[in-house]
N, C-alpha and C positions, 0 to 999 in steps of 0.2 A: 818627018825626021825630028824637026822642032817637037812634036808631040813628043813622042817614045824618051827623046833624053826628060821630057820633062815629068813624063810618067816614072821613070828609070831613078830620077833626082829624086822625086816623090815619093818612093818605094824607099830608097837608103837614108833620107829623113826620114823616113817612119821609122825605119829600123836604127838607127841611133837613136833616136828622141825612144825607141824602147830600151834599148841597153841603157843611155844615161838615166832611165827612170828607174829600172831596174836596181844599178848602183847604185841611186838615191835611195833608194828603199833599202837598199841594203845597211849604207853608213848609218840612216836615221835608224834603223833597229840595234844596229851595234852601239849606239851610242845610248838607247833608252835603256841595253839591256847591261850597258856599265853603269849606267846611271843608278839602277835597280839594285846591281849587285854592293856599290858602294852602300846607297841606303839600308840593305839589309847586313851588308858589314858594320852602319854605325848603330844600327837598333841592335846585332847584336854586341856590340861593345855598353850599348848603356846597358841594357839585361843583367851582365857580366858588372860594371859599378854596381847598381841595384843591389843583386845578390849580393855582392859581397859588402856590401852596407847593410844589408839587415844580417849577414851573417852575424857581422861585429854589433850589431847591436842586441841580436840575439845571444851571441857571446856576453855582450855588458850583462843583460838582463838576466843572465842566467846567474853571474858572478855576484852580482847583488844580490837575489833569492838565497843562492847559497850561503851568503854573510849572514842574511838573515832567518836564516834557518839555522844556523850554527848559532846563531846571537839566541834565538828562542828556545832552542836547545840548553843551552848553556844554563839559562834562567831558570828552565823545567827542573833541569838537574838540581840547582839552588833550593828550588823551592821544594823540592822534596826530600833532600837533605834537612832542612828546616824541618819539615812535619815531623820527619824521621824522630827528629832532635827533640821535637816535641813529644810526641809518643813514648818517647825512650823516659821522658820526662817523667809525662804523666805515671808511665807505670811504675817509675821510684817511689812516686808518691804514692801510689795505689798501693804499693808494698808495703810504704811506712807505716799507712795508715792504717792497713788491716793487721799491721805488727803491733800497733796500739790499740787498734779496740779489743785484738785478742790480751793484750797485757789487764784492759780495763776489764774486761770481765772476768779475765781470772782474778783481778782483783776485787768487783762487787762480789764476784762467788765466796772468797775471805768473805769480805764484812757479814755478806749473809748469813755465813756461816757463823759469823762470832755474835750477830746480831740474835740467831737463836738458840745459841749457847747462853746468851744473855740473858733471854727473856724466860729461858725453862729456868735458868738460875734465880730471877724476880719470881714469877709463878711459886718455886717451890717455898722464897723465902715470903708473898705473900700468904701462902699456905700453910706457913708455917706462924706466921703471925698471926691468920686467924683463927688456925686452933688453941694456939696459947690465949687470945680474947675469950673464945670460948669459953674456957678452961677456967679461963681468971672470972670472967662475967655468968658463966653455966647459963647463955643465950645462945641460939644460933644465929647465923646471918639474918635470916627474914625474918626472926623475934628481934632479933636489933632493930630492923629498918624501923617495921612497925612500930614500938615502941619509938622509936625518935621522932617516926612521923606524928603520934598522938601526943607526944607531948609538945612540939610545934604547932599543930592545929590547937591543942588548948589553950595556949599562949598566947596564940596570935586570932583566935576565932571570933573577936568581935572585931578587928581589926580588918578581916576579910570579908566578915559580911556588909560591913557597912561600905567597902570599897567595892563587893561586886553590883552592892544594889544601885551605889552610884553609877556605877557602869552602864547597869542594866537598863534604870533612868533615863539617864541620858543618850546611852544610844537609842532606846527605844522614841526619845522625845527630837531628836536631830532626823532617825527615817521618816517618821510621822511629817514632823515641820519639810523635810526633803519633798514629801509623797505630794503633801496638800501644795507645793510651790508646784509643782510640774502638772499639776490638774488642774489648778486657781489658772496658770501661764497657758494651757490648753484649752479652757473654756473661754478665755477673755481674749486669746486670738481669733477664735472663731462666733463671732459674736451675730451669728443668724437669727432672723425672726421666727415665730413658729405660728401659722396659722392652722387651726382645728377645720379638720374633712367636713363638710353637712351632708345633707343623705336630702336633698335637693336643690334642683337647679331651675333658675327660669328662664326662659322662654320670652324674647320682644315678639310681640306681632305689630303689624302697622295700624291693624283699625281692630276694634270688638265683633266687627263681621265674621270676621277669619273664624272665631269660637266656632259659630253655627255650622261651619262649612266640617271645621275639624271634630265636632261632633256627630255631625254625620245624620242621616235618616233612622230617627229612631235607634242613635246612638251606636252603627254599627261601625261608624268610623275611626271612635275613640277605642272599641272593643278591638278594633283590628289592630291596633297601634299597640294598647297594653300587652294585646297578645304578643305579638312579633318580637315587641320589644322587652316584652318584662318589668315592667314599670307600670304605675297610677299617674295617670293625667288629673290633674286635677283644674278646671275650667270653675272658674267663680267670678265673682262681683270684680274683682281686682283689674283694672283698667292696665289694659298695653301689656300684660304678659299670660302665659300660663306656664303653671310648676310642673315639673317632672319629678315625682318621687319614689325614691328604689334604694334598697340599703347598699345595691351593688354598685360600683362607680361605673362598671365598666355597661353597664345596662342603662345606667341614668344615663350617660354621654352619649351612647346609640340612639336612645331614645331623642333626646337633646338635636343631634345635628339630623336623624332623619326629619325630627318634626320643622326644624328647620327649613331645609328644602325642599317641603310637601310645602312651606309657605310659600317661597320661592314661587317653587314650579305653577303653584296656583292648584293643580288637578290632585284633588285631596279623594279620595278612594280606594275599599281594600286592595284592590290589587297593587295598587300605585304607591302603598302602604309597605307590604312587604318587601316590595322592590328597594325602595327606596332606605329602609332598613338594613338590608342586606350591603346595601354601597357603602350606609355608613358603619358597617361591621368590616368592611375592608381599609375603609379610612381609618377605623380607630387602629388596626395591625399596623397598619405602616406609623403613626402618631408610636403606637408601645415601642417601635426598631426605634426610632427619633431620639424614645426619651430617654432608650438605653443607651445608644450610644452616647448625647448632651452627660446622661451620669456618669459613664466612664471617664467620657473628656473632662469632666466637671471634677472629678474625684482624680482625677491623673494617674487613671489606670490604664495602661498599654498592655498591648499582646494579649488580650482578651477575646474568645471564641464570639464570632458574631451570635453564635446561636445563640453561646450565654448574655449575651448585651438583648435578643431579645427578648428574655424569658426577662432578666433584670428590668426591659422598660415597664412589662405588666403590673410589677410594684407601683408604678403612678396612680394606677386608679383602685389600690387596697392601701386598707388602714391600719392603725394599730391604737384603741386609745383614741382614736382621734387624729392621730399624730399620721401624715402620710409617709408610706413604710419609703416609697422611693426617698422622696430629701431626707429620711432619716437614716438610711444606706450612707447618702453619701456624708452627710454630716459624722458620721462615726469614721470612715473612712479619712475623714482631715484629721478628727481627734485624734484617731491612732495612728496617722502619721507623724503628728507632733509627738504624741507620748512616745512614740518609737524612734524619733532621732533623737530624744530629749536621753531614752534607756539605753542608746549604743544596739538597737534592734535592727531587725531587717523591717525599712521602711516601706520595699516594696510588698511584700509578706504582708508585712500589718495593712497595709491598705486595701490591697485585693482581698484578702481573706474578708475585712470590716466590711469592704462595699459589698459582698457576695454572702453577709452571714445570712442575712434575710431571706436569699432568693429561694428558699422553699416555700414560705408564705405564695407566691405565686403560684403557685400549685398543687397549695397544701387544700382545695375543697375537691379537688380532682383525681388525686391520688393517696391512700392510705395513708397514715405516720404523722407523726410531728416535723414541724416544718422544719426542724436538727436535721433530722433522718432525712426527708424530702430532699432539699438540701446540698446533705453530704451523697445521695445517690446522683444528682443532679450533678454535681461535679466529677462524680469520677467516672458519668457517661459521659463526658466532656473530655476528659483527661487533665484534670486541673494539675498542679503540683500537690505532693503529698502534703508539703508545708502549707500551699493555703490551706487542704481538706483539715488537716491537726491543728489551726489557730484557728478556723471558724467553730468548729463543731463544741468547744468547751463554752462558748457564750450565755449558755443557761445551765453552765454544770451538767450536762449530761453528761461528758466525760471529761477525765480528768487532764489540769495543764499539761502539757507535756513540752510547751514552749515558751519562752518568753511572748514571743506573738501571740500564742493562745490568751494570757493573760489580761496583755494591750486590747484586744479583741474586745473579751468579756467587758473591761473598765470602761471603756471607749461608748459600748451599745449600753453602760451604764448612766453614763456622765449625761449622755444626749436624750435618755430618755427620762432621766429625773429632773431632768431642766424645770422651774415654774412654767407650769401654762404649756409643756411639750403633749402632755396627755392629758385625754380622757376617759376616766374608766369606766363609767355611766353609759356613756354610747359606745364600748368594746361590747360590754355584756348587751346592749342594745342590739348589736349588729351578730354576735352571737347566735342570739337566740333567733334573730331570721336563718341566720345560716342552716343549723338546726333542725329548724321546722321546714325549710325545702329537704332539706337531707333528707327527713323522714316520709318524705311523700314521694322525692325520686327512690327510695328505699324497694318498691311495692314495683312488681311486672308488669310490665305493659305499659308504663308511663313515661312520656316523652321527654318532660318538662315541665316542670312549675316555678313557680313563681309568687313570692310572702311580697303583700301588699299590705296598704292603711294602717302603717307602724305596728304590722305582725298580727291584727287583728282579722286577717283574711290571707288565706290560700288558694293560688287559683291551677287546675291540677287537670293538665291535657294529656289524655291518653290516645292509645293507638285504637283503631275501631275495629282493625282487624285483630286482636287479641281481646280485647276487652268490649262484652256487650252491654246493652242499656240494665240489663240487671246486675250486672257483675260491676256497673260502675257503682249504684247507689251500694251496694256491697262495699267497694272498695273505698268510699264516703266513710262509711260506717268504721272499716276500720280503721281508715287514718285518724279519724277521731277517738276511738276508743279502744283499740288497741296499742296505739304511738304515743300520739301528743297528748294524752292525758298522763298519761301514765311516765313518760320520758320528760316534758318539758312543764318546765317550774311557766307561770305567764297570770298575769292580772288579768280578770275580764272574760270572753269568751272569743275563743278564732274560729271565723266563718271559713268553711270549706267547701270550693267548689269544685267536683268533677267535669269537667267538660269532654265530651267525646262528640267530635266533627267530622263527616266524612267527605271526603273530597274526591274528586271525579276528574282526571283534567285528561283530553284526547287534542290531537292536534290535528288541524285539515289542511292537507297539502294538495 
């Protein structure tokens, strides 16, 4: 029984203790959901301030824009009232103005017009007075003139000659003293030494043994040397050297440094010969680039064609006179600079043309012409400027100034070569007649090479063996002597003439 009520109690606490959880649940929701709805009543009351605070300041913002767009407005208006006012201005004036320059020129058109009413009225009244002269004098105008002019020159004719001779005098003695002050002041700035070319050179060796070696077995050592190189050895008494002589410089100096390092090397023999020849025929090329460039830099010639700098160094080892044509290149090249800033010239003009008048000499045994011609062909396969080509080529008068440059040119390669002691003309005409006498023997077919030895007294004259045979040489002997050099070349004495025809053979074993 106890059980049951207590099961029965148990059951109706349960069920209470659900209803009152129940109601709690209930109030706690009514209460979170008034809680909720206040808050969402006070977020929309702020929203609502919000908005209507930016409305009003959107309202402010907009009232001021407005002001100020009414105020910039305003000012637009102003200022284009203003232009207006201006405009209006200017075209018063523009009107007034073209109201007076049309008043002015109807006015100049009057004066013009009375100005040539005027002058037909003078015209007719000088017309009219010179008929009455006429009439009165029975002269016309040009028997007046004349007449007045003859009796002025008679009057006055010694009175004029002796003032134009004054003139004449003295300008002529004022250019003169002018000319000699600007040449005197171009020679004494450049005040260089001048040493004369020789047509040999020597040779140290270390002991007198060296000869024997460089002579060779039955001399064919020294033969292979002249040959190669075109020059006479000359081996004598004379202790610690031997001479190398050849009227060519450029032959002497090959000879020179192969024999040279044939001493060196020690192994003195034809083959060893040639070779060594050969190396120094590549050494002297690069020595000619050397010395043309040192001349241009020397002479202060820029933008010059390499190629021309090295035809220009080959002038080192040719003469003129005596006189070595390179430093006389550039020596002309200073004068004519000086004479050319001193004339109000073109300095650059006068100096490249000066350093380049020569450089046909270079070439001039090798190709036709005089070295003018040589020369001026030489530069315009180069593309020189027209002005250097026109201020070199008048330097011997073959054609006439056409420049002030041309002039400085000509003066310039005067000055330098009439110098005391710049030349020689004894050994031009020396070195001539070698040149000459090879000429006439490379002249003839079939010949390779030769070579004027023993101061022109001897020709030595290597032919090809495949065109020319052992009869056809002593043939070809015969006429270089008697149909050339006798008959062409002036020469004291007699010149020995040697044919040489050599054959060679060479195979190689691989």
């Amino acid at each position: 029984m106890n059980l049951t009520k207590i099961v029965i109690l148990a059951g109706f606490s349960g069920l209470g203790g659900m209803v009152i959880g129940y109601f709690l649940h209930k109030l706690i929701t009514l209460q979170r959901r008034s809680s909720a709805e206040l808050k969402i009543k006070q977020l929309l009351l702020d929203a609502k301030d919000k908005a209507q605070k930016a409305v009003e300041d959107a309202v402010k913002k907009a009232e001021t824009m407005l002001e100020e767009a009414k105020r910039e407005e305003k000012s637009a208006i102003l200022q284009v009232r203003k232009i207006e006012e201006r405009v209006l201005l200017k075209e018063e004036n523009v009107e007034k103005r073209r109201t007076e320059v049309e008043n002015e020129a109807q006015d100049i058109k009057r004066k013009i017009s009375l100005i040539k009413k005027k002058k037909e009225e003078l015209e007719a009244m000088e017309e009219n007075k010179r008929a009455e002269l006429e009439r009165v004098a029975s002269l016309s105008e040009e028997d007046a003139k004349e007449e007045l002019l003859k009796s002025t020159e008679k009057k006055y004719e010694e009175d004029l000659m002796v003032r134009m001779q004054k003139i004449e005098l003295t300008g002529r003695d004022e250019l003169e003293k002018k000319a000699r002050e600007i040449l005197v002041s171009a020679i004494q700035r450049l005040a260089s030494s001048t040493a004369s070319e020789v047509t040999t050179s020597a040779v140290s060796i270390p002991s007198d043994d060296i000869k024997g070696k460089i002579i060779g077995k039955e001399g064919r050592n020294i033969r292979a040397l002249e040959r190669a190189a075109g020059v006479e050895i000359i081996v004598d008494d004379t202790p610690g050297s031997i001479v190398v002589s050849a009227f060519d410089p450029i032959r002497r100096y090959v000879a020179k440094i192969a024999l040279e390092n044939l001493i060196l090397d020690g192994r003195i023999q034809p083959a060893r010969i040639e070779e060594m020849v050969e190396k120094a025929k590549v050494e002297v090329d690069k020595l000619v680039k050397q010395k043309g460039e040192a001349a241009a830099y020397e002479a202060g010639v820029i933008d010059l064609d390499p190629r021309l700098m090295s035809i220009l160094g080959r002038l080192y080892f040719r003469t003129s006179y005596g006189q070595n044509v390179l430093q006389h290149s550039i020596e002309v090249a200073h004068i004519a600079g000086i004479l050319a800033a001193e004339l109000g010239a073109d300095v650059a003009v006068a100096k490249k043309a000066a350093l380049l008048h020569d450089i046909g000499k270079a070439m001039d045994h090798e190709v036709q012409g005089t070295h003018v011609e040589i020369g001026k062909r030489i530069l315009q396969k180069f593309n020189a400027d027209e002005k250097i080509i026109t201020a070199m080529q008048a330097h011997h008068e073959e054609y006439p100034y056409e420049t002030i440059e041309s002039v400085i040119v000509q003066v310039a390669d005067a000055v330098s070569g009439a110098r005391p002691g710049a030349r020689r003309d004894t050994l031009e005409n020396y070195l001539k007649r070698l040149e000459d006498l090879e000429a006439i023997a490379n002249s003839f077919e079939g010949v390779e090479k030769s070579y004027a030895i023993q101061a022109g007294r001897e020709i030595r004259v290597f032919v090809s063996p495949e065109q020319i045979s052992d009869l056809e040489a002593k043939k070809l002997a015969r006429e270089i002597v008697a149909t050339k050099i006798e008959q062409e070349l002036k020469y004291p004495g007699e010149i020995k003439v040697h044919v040489i025809r050599e054959a060679r053979i060479i195979e190689y074993a691989r």
